[in-house]
N, CA, C and O atoms as a GROMACS GRO file, in nm:
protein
  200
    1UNK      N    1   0.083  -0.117   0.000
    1UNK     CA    2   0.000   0.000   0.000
    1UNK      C    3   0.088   0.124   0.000
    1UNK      O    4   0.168   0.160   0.086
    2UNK      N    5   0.060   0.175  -0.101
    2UNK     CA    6   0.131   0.346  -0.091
    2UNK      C    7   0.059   0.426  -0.178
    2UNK      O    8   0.008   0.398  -0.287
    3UNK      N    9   0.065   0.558  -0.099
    3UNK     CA   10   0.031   0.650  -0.077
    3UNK      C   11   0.061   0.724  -0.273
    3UNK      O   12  -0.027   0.765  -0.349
    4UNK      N   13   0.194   0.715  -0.297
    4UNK     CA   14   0.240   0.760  -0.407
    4UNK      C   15   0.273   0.658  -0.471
    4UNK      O   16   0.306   0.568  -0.394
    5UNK      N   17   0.281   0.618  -0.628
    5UNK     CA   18   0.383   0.506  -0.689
    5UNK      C   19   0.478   0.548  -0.707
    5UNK      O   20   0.553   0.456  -0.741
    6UNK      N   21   0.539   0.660  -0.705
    6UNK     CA   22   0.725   0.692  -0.668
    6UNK      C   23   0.793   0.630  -0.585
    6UNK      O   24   0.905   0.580  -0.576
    7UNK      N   25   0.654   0.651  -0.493
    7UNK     CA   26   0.794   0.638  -0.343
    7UNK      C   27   0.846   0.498  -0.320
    7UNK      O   28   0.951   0.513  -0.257
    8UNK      N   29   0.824   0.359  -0.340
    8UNK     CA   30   0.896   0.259  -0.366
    8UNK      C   31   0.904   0.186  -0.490
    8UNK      O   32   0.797   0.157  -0.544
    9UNK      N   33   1.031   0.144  -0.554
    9UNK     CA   34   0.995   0.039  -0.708
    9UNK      C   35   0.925  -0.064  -0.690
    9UNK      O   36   0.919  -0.139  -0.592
   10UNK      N   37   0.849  -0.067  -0.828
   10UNK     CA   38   0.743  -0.243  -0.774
   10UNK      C   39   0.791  -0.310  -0.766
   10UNK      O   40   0.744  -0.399  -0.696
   11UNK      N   41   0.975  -0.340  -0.847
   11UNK     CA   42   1.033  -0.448  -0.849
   11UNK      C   43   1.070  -0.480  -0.700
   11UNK      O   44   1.053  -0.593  -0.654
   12UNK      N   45   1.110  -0.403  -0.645
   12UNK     CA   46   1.120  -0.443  -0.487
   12UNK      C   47   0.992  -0.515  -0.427
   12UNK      O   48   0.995  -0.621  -0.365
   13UNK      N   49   0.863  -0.426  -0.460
   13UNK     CA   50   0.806  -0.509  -0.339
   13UNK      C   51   0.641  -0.610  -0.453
   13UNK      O   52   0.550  -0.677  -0.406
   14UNK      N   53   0.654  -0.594  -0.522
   14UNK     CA   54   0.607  -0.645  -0.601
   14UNK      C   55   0.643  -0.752  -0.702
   14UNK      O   56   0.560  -0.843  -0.706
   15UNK      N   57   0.741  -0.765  -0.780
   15UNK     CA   58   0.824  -0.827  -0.885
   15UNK      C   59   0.896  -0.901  -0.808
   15UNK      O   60   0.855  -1.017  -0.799
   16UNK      N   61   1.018  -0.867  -0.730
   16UNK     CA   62   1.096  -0.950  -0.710
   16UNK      C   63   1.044  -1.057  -0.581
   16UNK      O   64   1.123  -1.143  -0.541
   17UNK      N   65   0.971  -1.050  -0.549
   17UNK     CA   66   0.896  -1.115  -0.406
   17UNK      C   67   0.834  -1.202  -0.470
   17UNK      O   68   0.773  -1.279  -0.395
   18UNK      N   69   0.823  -1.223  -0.575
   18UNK     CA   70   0.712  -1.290  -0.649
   18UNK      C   71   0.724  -1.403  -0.775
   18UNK      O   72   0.636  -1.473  -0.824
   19UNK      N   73   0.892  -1.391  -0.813
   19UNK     CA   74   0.960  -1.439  -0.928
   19UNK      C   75   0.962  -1.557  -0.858
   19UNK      O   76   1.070  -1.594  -0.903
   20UNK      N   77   0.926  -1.654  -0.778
   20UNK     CA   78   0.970  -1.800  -0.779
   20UNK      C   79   0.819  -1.862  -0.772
   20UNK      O   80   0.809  -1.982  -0.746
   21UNK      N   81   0.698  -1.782  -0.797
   21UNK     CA   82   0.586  -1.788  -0.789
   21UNK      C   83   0.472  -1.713  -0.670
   21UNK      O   84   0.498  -1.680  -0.555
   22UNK      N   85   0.339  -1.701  -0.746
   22UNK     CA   86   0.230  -1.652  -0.675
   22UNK      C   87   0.195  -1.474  -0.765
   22UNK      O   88   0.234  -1.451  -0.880
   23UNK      N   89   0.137  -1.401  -0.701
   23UNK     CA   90   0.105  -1.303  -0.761
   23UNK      C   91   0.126  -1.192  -0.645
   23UNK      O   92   0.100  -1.197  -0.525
   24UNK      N   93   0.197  -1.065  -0.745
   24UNK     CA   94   0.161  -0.947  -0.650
   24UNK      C   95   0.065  -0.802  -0.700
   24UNK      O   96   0.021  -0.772  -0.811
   25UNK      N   97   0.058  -0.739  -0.583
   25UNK     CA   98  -0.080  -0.655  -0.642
   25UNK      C   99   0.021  -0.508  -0.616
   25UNK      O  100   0.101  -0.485  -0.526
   26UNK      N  101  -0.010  -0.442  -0.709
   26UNK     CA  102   0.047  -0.277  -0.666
   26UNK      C  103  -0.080  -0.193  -0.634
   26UNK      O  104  -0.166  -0.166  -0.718
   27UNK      N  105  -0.084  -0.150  -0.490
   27UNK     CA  106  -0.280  -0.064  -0.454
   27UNK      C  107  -0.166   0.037  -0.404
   27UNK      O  108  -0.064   0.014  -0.338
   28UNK      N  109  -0.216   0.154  -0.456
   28UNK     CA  110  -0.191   0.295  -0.505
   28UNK      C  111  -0.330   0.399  -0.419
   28UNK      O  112  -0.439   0.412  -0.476
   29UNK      N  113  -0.314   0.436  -0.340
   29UNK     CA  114  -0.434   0.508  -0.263
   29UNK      C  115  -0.402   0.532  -0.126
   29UNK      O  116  -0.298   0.494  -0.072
   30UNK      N  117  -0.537   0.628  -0.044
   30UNK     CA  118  -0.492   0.658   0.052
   30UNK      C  119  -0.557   0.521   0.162
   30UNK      O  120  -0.660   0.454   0.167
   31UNK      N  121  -0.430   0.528   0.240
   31UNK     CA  122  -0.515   0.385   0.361
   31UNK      C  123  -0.600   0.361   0.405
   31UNK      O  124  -0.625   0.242   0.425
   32UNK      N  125  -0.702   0.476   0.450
   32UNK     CA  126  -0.816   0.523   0.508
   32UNK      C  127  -0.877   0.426   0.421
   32UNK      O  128  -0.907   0.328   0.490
   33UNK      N  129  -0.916   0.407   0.281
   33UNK     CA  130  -0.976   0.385   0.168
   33UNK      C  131  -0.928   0.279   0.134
   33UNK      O  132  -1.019   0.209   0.090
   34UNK      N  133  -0.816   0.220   0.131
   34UNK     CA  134  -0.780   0.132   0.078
   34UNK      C  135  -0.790  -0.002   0.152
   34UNK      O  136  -0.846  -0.105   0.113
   35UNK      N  137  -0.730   0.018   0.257
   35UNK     CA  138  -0.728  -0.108   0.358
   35UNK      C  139  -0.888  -0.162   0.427
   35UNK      O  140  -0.888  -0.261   0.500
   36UNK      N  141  -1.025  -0.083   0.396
   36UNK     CA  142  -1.146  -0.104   0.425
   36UNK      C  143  -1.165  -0.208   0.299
   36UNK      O  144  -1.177  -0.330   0.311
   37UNK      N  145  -1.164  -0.128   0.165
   37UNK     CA  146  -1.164  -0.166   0.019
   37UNK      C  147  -1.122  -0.326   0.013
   37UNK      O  148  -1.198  -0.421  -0.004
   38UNK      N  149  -1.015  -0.328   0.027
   38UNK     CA  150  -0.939  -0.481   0.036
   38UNK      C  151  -0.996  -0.577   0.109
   38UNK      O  152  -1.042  -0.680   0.060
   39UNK      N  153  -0.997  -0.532   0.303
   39UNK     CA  154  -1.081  -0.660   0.353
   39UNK      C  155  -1.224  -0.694   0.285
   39UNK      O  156  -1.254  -0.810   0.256
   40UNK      N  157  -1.313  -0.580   0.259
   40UNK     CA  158  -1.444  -0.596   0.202
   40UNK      C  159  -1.410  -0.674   0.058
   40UNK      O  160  -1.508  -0.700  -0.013
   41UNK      N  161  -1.345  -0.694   0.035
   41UNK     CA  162  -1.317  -0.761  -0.114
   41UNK      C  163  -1.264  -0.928  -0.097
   41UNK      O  164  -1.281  -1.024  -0.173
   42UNK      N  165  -1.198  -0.918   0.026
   42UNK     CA  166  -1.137  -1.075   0.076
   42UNK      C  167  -1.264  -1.108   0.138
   42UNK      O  168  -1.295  -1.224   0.114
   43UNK      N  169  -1.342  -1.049   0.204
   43UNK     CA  170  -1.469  -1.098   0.274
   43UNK      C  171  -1.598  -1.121   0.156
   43UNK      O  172  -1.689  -1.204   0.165
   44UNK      N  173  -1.587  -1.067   0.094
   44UNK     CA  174  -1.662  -1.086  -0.076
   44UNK      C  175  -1.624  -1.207  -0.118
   44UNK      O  176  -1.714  -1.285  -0.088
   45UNK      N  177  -1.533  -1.264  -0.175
   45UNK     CA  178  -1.471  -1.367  -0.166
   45UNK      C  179  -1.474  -1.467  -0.121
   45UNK      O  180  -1.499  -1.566  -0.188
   46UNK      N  181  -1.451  -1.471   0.008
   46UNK     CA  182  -1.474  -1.592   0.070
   46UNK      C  183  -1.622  -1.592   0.085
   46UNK      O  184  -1.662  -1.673   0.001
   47UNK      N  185  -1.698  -1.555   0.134
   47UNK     CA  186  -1.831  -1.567   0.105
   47UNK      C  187  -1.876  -1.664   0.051
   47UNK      O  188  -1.929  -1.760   0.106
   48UNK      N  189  -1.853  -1.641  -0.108
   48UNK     CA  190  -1.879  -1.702  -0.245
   48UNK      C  191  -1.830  -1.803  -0.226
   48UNK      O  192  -1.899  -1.901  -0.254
   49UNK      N  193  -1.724  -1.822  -0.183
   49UNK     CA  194  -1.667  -1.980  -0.163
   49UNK      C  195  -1.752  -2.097  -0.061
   49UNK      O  196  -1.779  -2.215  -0.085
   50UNK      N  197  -1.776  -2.030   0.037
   50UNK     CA  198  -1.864  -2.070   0.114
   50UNK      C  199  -1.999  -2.142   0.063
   50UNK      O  200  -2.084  -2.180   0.144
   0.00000   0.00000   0.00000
């Protein structure tokens, strides 16, 4: 989660975390917003699985 996409490379925390497998996400926004956004979306989710 950040605030700006300047302020860290994706390859750091995105790309290279990720090259021996799985997926990474780049979320670009403010936290307030974002981190509600996400659980409501993992809880969406599992739901459906259910």
């Amino acid at each position: 989660f950040d605030m700006q996409r300047h302020y860290r490379p994706a390859v750091n925390v995105v790309q290279r975390p990720t090259r021996a497998g799985g997926t990474g996400y780049l979320l670009t926004g403010h936290h307030e917003l974002m981190i509600p956004l996400l659980v409501w979306g993992v809880l969406e989710v599992e739901g459906r699985r259910s």
